[in-house]
C-alpha positions as CSV (number, residue, x, y, z in Angstrom):
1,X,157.8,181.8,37.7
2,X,160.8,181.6,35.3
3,X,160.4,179.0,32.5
4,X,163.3,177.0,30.5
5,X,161.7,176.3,27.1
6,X,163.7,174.7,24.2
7,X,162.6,174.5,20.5
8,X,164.0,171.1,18.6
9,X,163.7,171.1,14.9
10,X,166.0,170.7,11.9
11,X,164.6,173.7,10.0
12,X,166.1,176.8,11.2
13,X,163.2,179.2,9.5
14,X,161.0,177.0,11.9
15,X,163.1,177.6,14.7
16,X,163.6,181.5,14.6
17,X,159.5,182.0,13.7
18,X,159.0,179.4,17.1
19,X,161.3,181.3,19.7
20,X,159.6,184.9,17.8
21,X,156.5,183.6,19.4
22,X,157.6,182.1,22.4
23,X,159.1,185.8,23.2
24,X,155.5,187.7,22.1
25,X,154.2,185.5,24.5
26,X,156.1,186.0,27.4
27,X,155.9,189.7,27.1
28,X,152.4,189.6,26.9
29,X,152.3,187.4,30.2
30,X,155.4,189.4,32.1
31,X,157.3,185.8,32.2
32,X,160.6,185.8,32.3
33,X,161.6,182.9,29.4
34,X,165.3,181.5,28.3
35,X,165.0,180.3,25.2
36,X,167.2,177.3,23.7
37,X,167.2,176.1,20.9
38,X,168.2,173.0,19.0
39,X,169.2,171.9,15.1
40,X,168.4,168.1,16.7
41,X,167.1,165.9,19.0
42,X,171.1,164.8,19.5
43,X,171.7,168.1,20.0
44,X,169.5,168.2,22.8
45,X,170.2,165.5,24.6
46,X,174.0,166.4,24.3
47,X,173.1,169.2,26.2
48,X,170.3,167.6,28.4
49,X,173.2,165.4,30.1
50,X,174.0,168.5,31.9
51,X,171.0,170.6,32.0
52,X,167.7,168.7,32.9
53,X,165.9,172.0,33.9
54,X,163.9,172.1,31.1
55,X,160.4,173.5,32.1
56,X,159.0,172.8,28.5
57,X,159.5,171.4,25.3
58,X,158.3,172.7,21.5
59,X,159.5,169.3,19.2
60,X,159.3,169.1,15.8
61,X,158.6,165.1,15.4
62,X,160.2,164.4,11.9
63,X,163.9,165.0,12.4
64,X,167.4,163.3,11.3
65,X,168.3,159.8,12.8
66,X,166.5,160.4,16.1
67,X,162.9,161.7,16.1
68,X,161.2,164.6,18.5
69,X,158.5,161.4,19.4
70,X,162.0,159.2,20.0
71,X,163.4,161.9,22.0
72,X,160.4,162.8,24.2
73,X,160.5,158.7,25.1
74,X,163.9,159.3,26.5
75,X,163.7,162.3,28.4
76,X,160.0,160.8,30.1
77,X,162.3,157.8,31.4
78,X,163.4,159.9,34.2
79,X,161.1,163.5,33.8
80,X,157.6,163.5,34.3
81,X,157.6,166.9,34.9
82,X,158.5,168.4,32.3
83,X,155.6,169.4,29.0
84,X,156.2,168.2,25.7
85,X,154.5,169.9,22.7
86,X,154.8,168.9,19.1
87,X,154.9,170.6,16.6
88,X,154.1,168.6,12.9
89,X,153.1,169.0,9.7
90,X,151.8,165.5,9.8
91,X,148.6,164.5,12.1
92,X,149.5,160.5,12.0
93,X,151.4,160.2,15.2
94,X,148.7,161.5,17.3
95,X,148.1,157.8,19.0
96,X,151.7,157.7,19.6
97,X,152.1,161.0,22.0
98,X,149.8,160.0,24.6
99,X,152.4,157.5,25.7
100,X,154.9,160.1,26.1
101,X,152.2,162.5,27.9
102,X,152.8,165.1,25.4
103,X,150.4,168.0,25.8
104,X,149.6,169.1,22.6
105,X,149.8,168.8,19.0
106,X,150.2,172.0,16.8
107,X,150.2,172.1,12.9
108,X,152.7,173.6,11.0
109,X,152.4,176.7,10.2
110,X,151.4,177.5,14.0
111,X,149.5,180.3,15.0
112,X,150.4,183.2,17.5
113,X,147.3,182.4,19.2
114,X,147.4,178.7,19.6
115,X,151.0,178.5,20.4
116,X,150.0,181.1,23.4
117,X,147.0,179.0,24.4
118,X,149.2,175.5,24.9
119,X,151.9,177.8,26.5
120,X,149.5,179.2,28.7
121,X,148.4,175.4,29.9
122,X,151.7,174.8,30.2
123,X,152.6,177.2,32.7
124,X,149.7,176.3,34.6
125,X,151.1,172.5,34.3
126,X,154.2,173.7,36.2
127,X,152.8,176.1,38.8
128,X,150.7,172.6,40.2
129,X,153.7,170.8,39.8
130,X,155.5,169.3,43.0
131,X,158.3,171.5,43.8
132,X,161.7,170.5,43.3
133,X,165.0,170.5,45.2
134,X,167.5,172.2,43.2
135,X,170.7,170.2,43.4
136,X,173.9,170.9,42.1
137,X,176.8,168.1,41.8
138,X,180.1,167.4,39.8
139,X,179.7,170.7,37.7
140,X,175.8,169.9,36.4
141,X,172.9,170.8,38.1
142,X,169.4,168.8,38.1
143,X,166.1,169.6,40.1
144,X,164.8,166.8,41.9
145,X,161.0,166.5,42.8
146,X,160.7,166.7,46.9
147,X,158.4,163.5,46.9
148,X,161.6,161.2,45.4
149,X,163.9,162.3,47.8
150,X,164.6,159.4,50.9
151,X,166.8,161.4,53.4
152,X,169.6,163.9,53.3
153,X,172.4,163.4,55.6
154,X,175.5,165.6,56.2
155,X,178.6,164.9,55.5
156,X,180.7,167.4,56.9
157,X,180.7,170.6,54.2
158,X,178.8,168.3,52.2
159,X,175.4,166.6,52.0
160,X,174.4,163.6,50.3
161,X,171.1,163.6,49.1
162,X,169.6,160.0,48.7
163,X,166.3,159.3,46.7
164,X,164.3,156.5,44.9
165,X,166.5,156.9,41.7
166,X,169.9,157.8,43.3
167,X,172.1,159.2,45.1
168,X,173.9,163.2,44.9
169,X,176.6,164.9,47.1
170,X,176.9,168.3,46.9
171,X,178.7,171.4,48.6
172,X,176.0,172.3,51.1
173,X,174.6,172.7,54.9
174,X,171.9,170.4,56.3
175,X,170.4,173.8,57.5
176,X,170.3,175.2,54.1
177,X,168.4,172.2,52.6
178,X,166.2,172.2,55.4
179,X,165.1,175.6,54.3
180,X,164.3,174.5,50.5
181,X,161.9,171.6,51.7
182,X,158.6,171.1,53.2
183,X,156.5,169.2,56.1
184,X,157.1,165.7,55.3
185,X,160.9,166.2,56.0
186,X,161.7,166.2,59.3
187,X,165.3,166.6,61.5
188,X,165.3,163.3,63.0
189,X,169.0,163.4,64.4
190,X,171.6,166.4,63.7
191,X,172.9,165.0,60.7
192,X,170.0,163.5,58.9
193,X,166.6,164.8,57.6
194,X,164.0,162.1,56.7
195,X,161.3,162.2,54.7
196,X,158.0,161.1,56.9
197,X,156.3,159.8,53.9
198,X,158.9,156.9,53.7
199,X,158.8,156.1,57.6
200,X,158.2,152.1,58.0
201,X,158.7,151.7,61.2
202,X,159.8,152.9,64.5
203,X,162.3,151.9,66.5
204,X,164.1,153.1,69.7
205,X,167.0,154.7,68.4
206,X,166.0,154.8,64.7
207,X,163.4,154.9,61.8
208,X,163.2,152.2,59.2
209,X,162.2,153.0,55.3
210,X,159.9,151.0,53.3
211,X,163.1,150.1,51.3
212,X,164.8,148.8,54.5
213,X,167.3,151.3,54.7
214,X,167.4,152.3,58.8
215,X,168.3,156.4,59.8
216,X,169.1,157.0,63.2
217,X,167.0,158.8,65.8
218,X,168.4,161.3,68.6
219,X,168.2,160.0,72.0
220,X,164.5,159.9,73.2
221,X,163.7,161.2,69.5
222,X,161.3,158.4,68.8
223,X,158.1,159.6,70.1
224,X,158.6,162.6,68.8
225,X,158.8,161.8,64.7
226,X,155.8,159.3,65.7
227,X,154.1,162.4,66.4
228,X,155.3,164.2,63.6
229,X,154.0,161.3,61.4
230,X,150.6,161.5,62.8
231,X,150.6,165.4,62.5
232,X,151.5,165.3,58.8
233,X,149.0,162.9,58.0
């Protein structure tokens, strides 16, 4: 698996000694790594508006105006995914990273070894992590998590991917998204691809999500995603 990891903190020294030992580590484990790094958490988050394909995060917490324990807050509004690790010279703020799910703390000056350790956890983190559906939309790109996505219909040379948080079009097949999913989405009618899990209700000619929203079934169709329910679950 290929990891995105950035590095956050205002001293530079800090920086270049951090991304040294992400690399050791990554040769040592044969991942490949991209490496980004950051003077501050604005900085970031400047560049998070069009990457969010961050697999994990090294952040120093006492920064300028915004803090690494502000800017984890932000990025956990809308990524769960993703692992947070701080890195500190001050233990205090402890209490105040388990609301942000951060994985670990490390001490300044951080060791080889226990930087490889929490990276190590961290790439097991991702491996269990639900797999996402890379989408890419008005020149940015995000990866959104299979289990939020409602149903995908097609739209000529486009598809427009709807889930619980959103909306996305992008330049795409509905046979090339089929490809990127799993079980619980399933071809209902030849422009739309619902996700089982969301199914409400049956009807005749159509399904009905659990947020009201009605997709339309092929001709006859109806018995058949009733059975692929059944078979999923």
């Amino acid at each position: 698996m290929n990891f995105k990891i950035a590095i956050c903190d205002d001293c530079g020294a800090d920086v270049r000694y951090l991304a040294a030992l992400v690399a050791d580590w990554a040769k040592l484990q044969g991942s490949p790594v991209v490496v980004r790094e950051f003077p501050s958490a604005e900085a970031f988050l400047f560049c998070y508006e069009t990457e969010r394909d961050f697999d994990i995060l090294l952040l120093d917490i006492e920064m300028g105006e915004v803090s690494g324990m502000e800017l984890a807050g932000k990025i956990r509004r809308d990524n769960s995914s993703v692992q947070i690790v701080f890195i500190t010279g001050f233990p205090d703020f402890m209490a105040e990273g388990y609301e942000v799910s951060a994985l670990h703390y490390l001490m300044k000056p951080v060791s080889g070894e226990r930087l490889s350790n929490v990276l190590a956890r961290a790439a097991a983190n991702l491996t269990k992590t639900e797999k996402r559906l890379k989408v890419v939309f008005d020149r940015q790109t995000c990866f959104v998590p299979l289990g939020s996505i409602l149903y995908i219909e097609a739209q000529k040379q486009y598809v427009s991917i709807h889930t619980q948080d959103g909306q996305y079009r992008m330049k795409a097949s509905l046979a090339e998204m089929q490809a990127d999913l799993d079980e619980r989405f399933y071809k209902c009618q030849r422009s739309f691809l619902v996700n089982l899990c969301f199914v409400a209700r049956i009807n005749s000619r159509s399904v009905v999500l659990r947020n009201g929203e009605e997709i339309p079934v092929s001709r006859g169709g109806a018995e058949a995603v009733g059975k692929a329910i059944i078979e999923l679950f």
